[in-house]
N, C-alpha and C positions, 0 to 999 in steps of 0.2 A: 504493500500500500504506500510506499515511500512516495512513488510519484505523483498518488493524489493527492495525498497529502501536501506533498511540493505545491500542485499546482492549486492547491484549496487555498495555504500560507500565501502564495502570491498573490489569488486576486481581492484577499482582502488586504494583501498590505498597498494595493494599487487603490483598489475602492474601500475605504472602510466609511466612509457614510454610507454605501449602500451593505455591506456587514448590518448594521445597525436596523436597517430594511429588515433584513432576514430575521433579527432576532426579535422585531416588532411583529412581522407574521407568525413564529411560533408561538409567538406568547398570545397572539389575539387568536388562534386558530385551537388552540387548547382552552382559553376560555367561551368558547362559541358553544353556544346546545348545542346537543348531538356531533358534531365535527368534534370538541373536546375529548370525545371519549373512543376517538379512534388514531388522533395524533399521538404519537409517542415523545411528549414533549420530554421527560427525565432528561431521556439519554441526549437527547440535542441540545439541551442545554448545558449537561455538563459536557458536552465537546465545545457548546460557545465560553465555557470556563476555561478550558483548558487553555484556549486560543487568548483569553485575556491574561490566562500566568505566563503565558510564554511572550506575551510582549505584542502580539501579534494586534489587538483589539482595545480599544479602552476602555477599563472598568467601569466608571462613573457612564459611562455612553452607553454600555451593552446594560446597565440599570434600568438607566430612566429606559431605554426603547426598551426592555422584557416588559417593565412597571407601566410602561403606557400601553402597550400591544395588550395584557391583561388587563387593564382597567376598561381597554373600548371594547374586549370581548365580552367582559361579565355584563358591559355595559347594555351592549348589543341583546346579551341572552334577558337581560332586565326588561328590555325592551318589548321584547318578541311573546314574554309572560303577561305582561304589564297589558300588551294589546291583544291576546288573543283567548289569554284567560283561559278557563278553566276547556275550553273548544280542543285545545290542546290534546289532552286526552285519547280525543277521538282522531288525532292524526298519528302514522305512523315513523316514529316505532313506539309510540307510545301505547297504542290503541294494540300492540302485542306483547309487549314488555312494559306494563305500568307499574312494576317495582325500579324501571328509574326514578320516577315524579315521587316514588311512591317513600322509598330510603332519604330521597332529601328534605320530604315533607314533616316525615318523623324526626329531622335533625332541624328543622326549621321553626315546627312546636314549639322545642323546649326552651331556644334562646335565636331570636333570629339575629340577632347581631353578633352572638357567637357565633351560629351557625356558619354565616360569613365567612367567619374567619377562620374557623374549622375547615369546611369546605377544599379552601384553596390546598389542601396539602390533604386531599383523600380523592382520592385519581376517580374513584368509580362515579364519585356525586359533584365533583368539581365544577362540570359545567351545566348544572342541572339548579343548583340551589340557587343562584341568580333570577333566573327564570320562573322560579316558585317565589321566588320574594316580587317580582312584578306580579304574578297571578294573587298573590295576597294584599296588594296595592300597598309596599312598604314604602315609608314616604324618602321619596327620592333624595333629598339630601342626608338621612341616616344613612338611608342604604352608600352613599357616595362616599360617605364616613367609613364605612367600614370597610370596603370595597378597598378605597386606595392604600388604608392600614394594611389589607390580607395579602394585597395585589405587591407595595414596596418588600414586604418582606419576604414572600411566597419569590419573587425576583433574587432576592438577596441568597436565600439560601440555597435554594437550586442552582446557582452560578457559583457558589461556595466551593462543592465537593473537586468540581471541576478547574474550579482558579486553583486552589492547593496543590493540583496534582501537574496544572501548567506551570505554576513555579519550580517544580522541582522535576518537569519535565527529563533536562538533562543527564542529570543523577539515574533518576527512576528508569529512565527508558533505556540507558547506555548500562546501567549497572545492572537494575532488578528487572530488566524488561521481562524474561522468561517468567520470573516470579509471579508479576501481573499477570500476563498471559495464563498460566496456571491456575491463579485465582480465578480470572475473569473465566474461564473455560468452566472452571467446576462449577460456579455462580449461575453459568447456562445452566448445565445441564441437571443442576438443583431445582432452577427454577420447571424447566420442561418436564421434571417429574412431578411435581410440587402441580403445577398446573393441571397435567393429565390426571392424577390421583384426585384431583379435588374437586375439576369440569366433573372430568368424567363421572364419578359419584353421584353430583348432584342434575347433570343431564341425566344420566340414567334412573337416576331414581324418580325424575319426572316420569319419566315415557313409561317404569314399568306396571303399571296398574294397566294401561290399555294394551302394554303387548302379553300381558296376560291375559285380561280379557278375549282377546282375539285366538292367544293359543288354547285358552278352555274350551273356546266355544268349537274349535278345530279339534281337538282330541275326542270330543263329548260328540262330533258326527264321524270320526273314526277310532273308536274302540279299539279296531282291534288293531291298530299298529303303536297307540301310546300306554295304552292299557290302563286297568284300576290307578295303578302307583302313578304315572303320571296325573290322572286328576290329581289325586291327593298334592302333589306335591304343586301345582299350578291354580289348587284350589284359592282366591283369595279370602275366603269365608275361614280361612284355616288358620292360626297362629304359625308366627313364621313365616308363612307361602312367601314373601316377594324377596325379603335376603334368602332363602335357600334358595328361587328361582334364578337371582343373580347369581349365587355362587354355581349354579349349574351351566348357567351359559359362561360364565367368564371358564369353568373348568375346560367346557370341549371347546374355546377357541386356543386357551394356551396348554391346552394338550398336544390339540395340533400343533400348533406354532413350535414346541417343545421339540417333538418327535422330527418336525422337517428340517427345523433347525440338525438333530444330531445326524439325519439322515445326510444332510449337506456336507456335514463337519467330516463321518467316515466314510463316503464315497468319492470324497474330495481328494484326497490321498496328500493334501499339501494346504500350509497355510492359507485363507482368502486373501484374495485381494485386499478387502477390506480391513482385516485382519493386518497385512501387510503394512500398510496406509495410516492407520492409526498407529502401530508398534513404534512406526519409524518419525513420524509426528511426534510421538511421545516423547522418543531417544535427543530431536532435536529443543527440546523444554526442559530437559535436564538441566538443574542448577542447584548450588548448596543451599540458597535460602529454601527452595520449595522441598528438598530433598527429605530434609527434618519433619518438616508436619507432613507430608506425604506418608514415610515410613509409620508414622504416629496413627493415622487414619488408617491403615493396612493393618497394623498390630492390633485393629479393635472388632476383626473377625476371627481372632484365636480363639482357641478353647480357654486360655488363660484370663477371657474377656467375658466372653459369653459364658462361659460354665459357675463361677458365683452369681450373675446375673437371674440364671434359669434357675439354681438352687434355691435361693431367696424366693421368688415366686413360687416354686411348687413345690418349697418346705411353707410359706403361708397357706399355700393349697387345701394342703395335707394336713395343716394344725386345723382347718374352719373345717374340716370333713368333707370337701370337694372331691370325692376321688374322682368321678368321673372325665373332671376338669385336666385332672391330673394326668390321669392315664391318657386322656385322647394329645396332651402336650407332649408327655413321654414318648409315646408309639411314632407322632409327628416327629420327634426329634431322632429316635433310635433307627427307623425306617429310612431318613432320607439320608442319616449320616451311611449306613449298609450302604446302598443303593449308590449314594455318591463314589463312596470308595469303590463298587465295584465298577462301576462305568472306569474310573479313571486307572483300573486294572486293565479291565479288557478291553478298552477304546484306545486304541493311539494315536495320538496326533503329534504332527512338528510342533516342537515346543520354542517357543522365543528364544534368542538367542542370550537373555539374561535370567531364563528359567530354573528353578532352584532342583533338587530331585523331589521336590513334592507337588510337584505342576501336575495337572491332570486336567479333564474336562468330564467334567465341568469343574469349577470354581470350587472348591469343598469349602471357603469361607465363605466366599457370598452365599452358598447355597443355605450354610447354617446358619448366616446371620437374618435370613430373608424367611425360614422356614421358625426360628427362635421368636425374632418379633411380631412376623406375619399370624403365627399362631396365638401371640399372645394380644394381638389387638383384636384377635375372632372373640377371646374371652371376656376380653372389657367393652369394646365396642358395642356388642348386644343389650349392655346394661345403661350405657350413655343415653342421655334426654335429646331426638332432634337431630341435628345438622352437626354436633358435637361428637354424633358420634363418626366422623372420618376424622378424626387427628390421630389417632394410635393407627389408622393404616398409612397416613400423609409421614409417619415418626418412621413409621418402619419405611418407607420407598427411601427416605433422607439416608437412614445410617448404611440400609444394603448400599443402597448409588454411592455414597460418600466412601465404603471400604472396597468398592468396584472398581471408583476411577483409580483411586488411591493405589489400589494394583497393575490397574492398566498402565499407570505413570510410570511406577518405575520396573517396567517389562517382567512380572511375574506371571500375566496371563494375558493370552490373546482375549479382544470384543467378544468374541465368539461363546469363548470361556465363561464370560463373565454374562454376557446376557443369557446363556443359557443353565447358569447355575440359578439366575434367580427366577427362569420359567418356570426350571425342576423345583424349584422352593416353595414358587405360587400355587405350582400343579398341585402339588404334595397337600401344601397345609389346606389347601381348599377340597381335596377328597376326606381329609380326617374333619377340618371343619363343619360340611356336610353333614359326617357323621356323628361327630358331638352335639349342632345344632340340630339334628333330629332326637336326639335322645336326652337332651341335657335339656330344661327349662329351668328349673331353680335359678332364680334371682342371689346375686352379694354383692355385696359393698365393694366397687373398685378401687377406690382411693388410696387405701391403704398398700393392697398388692402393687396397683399400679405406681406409687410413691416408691415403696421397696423395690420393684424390679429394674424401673428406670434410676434409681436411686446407686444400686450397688453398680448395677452396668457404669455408671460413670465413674464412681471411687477405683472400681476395679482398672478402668480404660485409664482417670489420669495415674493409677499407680505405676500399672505396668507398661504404659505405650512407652512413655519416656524410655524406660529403663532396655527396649527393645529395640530402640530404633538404629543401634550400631551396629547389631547382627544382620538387622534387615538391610541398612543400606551394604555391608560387607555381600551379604548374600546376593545381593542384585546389582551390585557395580556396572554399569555399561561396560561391554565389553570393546574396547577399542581396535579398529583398524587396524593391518600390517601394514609400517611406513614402507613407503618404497626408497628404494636406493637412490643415492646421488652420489658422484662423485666429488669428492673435496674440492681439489682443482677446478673442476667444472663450477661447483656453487659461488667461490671464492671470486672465479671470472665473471662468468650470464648465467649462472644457474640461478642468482638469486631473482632473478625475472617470476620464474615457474613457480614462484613462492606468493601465498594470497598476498595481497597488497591492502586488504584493509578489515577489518572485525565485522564478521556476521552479526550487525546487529541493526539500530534504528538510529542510527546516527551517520553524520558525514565524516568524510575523510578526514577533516581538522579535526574534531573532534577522537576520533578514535583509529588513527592511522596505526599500519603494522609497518613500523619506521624504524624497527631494530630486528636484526636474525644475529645470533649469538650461537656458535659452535662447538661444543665438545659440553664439558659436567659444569654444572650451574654454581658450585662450592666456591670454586676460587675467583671466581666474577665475585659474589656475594663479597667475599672476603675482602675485594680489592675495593667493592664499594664502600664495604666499612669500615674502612680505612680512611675514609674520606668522608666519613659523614653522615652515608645512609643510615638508615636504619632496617631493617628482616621487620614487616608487618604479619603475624599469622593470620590463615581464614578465621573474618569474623561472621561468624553464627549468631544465632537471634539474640545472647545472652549481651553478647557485647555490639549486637545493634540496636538494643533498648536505650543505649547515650543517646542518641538520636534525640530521645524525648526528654532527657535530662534539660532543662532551661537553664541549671547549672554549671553545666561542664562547659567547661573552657573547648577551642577549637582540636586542640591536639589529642583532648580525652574522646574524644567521636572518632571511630574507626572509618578507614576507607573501605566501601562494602566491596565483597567480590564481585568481579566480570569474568563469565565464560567467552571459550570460543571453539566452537563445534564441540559443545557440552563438557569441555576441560575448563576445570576453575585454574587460577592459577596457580602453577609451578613456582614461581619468586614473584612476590612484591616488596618492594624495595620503597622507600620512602624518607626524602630530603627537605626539611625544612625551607621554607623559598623565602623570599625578601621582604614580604611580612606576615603579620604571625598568622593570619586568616588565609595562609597561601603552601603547598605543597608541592614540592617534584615528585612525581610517581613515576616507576619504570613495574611494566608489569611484561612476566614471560609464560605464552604458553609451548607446548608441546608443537610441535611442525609434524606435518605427513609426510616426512622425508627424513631420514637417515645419512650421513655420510659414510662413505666406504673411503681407503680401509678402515675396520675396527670397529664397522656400525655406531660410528661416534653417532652423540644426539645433535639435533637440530633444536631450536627455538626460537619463536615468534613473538614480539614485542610491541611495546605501543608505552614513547614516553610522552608524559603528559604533564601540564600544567593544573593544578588543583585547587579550586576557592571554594572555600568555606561560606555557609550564608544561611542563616533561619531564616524559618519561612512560618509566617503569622505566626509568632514566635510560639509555635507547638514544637517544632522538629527542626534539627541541622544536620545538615547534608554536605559532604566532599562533592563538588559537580567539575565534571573537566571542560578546560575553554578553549576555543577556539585557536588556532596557532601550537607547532611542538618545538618553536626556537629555546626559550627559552630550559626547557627540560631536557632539549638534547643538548644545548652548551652546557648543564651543570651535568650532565651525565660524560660528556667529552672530557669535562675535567676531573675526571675522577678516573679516568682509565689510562692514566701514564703506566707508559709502560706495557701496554697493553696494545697487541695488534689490533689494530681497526681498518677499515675503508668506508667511505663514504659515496655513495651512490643517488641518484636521482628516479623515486619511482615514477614511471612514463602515466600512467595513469593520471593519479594527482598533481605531479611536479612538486610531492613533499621529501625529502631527504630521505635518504635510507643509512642508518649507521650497521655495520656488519661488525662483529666481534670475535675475535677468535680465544675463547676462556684460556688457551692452553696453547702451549708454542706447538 
């Protein structure tokens, strides 16, 4: 996206009055009836945040236009109430969906001058309560009162999240880009669950009284192909009939889904495509800040996690005389854990190339963390009041998806793996659920269980994930490339050509040039530099990137975070005091995909930099590198007396190339 971005940056640094246009349409287009509730204003405004931390936009500008574009839209929807009144109704999509008018009216009751101002920061009724405040003829200069209060501030903070992360743009994107991306990626694919789990529930739970209706009335004129047991079970007149009918249809689609999925997997003889495509997406997001809580979120499908979890629950089972409860959670847990081990006996598949020897397919953790919670929300669910009861199924989609990616990250299981351990999970607990909820009606008290099982599940998860996650990342190391050969002589000459010329990453060539290749063992470079002043910085980890938020710490207590390059953090950082005290030389080296012969000497790749210091709305301080590497390469020049060097010109950028030889 470099280049749209390029060319986005330029036409507002050409036009930014008309920028300001743009940001007065989002904001009047999100307060407008009905168009409010299909713009995706969040996210476009924190991109117009961003564009104002990075210098790009003016602050005070992108305000007032967000602050006037919402004030003429709420204005507009005031308007369209005001005049058309309660007729409204009967237009659509009102006159199909009247729980829009219908949620802002009830927020409108209790305080409409709250309401107001509540409104603006609740996406579903935002453009809606305007509109109900004309149809209630609120007197137009209250309503304007509150309107431009809900509207400056509603502007202010939604441009907030977004400025922050434009000021520290450079840092953020050149240092932890991977990190974000990480985040941001899991954040989808939370929400796409999160979404489905919760539409889909409450769509479905509309429609099922009439497609029951429909299949009674269809079985009841052919007897003999659904029989007695199916009336019973599609009877609505019945206790139970429409969650057990749900749970029968979701069974025979993700049974299917289940079985064509595995059929896919061993007739396939070789990893999918898709499977491939992801694996290697993953490999490129590898970095140490994500690598930590990644491992952390993967260690919380262990047995180590889940087994005091499930004890707790069905030792309280067991004390209240639930056995039935019990037994049908048991049998769910004891059956899928058999059944998983044996697939992943007799199934084989190509296994990742950072697969551990306990890889199998399916997933043996997703599948028990998906079959442990999924069962345990069949138990409480049933007892919830309402629309209350999807959040123990929304609890469980979170934690399988959250220890699902969490493996796919760092290449313990193919997609394939993982969605198909949490079919086999669904399938499973939804055939013993069936069976429980046909047999089991006794009413109890969820609270308590439900306090204790999600209760220990977390004690257990923060004692032990910590304390695992260096096996885990030992165990799944990317496996690196074989460099290929270069001759000495040859590199020394034009071979340093063939060498990348600049960091995989979201910045330009000034910013993060590969402006050093260093030859032979990194020791006696090190040595010579600190001789002269550097200083050895180790990889800083979360513990000592928490300065960051220190408002206390002086510049030099703030660690410079690592940078990857082709998922290698760094080999040596090195770091020199610069000319004042808010200012750093950095020389950072990674690994080269080349070798010298003879001797398979190592190669390394480099990037010195300039470093300023700077808080940002004074929450956080950040090392960001600038623009220009004169500087860093002359204190780096002088520090290598004595040391062969040459100096070179890369043809691309026309930035310097300094060549090192560590060793005569």
């Amino acid at each position: 996206m470099n280049s749209w971005i390029d060319s986005l940056l330029a036409w507002i640094a050409a036009h930014p009055a008309l920028a300001g246009v743009v940001v007065f349409a989002i904001a009047f287009s999100d307060a407008v009836i009905i168009l409010g509730a299909i713009v995706p204003a969040l996210p476009l405004m924190i991109a117009v945040g961003v564009l104002i931390g990075m210098g790009e936009l003016s602050g005070p500008y992108a305000v007032a236009c967000a602050t006037l574009g919402a004030f003429a839209g709420d204005g507009l929807s005031y308007w369209v109430g005001r005049r058309w009144g309660e007729r409204l109704r009967g237009v659509w999509p009102f006159s199909r969906y009247p729980q829009l008018l219908e949620r802002g009216e009830l927020l409108f009751r209790r305080n409409a001058f709250k309401s107001i101002l509540v409104a603006r920061y609740v996406g579903a009724i935002r453009p809606f309560v305007p509109a109900i405040a004309g149809m209630a003829h609120m007197p137009l200069a209250r309503y304007a009162q509150a309107s431009g209060i809900a509207c400056l501030s509603w502007a202010v903070l939604f441009l907030l999240p977004g400025w922050a992360l434009g000021q520290a743009y450079d840092a953020v994107a050149a240092v932890a880009g991977r990190l974000f991306l990480v985040v941001g990626l899991l954040g989808a694919v939370l929400a796409l669950v999160w979404a489905s789990v919760l539409y889909g529930y409450r769509w479905s739970a509309a429609r099922m009284d009439g497609w029951l209706a429909r299949l009674l009335h269809w079985s009841q004129r052919h007897p003999h192909l659904l029989g007695r047991w199916w009336n019973d079970l599609f009877d609505p007149r019945r206790r139970e009939s429409v969650p057990l009918a749900m749970l029968a249809l979701m069974l025979l689609l993700l049974g299917w889904g289940w079985f064509a999925l595995l059929m896919v997997v061993v007739g396939h003889g070789e990893p999918l495509a898709l499977d491939l495509a992801v694996h290697r997406f993953m490999l490129t997001l590898r970095n140490p800040l994500a690598d930590y809580p990644m491992a952390a979120l993967a260690a919380l499908g262990d047995w180590q996690v889940l087994l005091p979890a499930i004890a707790a629950g069905m030792g309280y089972l067991m004390w209240r005389r639930r056995w039935m409860a019990a037994a049908h959670w048991l049998a769910a847990l004891a059956f899928g854990l058999a059944l998983t081990k044996l697939l992943g006996a007799t199934v084989d598949v190509v296994r990742p190339p950072a697969a551990s020897s306990g890889f199998g397919f399916p997933s043996v953790s997703v599948t028990m963390a998906t079959i442990t919670f999924g069962f345990f929300a069949v138990l409480i669910g049933r007892e919830l009041p309402g629309r209350t009861r999807v959040w123990p199924y929304l609890l469980s989609g979170i934690v399988a998806t959250v220890i699902g990616f969490a493996r796919i990250y760092l290449g313990a299981h193919w997609v394939s793996d993982v969605i198909g351990g949490m079919l086999f999970g669904i399938f499973w607990l939804l055939v013993l659920g069936i069976a429980y909820r046909r047999r089991f009606n006794r009413s109890f008290w969820v609270k308590p269980v439900a306090w204790l099982f999600y209760g220990v599940f977390l004690l257990a998860g923060f004692w032990y994930a910590p304390r695992n996650v260096p096996s885990k990342l030992a165990k799944f190391e990317p496996v690196a490339e074989a460099p290929r050969m270069m001759d000495a002589a040859h590199w020394w000459q034009d071979g340093w050509r063939e060498l990348p010329a600049r960091r995989n990453e979201f910045d330009d060539d000034l910013r993060w040039p590969l402006d050093v290749q260093v030859a032979g063992p990194l020791a006696p470079l090190q040595h010579q530099l600190e001789r002269h002043g550097w200083k050895l910085q180790a990889q800083a980890g979360w513990q000592e990137a928490l300065a960051m938020l220190d408002s206390k710490a002086a510049p030099g207590q703030v660690p410079v975070l690592p940078a990857t390059l082709d998922t290698h953090v760094e080999s040596l950082l090195m770091l020199r005091p610069g000319s004042r005290a808010d200012e750093l030389y950095a020389l950072r080296l990674w690994p080269a995909p080349a070798q010298l012969q003879p001797g398979q000497a190592p190669l390394w790749l480099g990037s010195a930099q300039t470093l300023h210091y700077k808080r940002h709305f004074r929450l956080f301080g950040l090392w960001r590198p600038l623009p220009g590497t004169e500087p860093a390469l002359a204190a780096l020049r002088q520090a290598l007396d004595g040391v062969e060097t040459r100096e070179q010109v890369l043809p691309e950028s026309g930035v310097p190339l300094l060549m090192i030889r560590s060793e005569p």
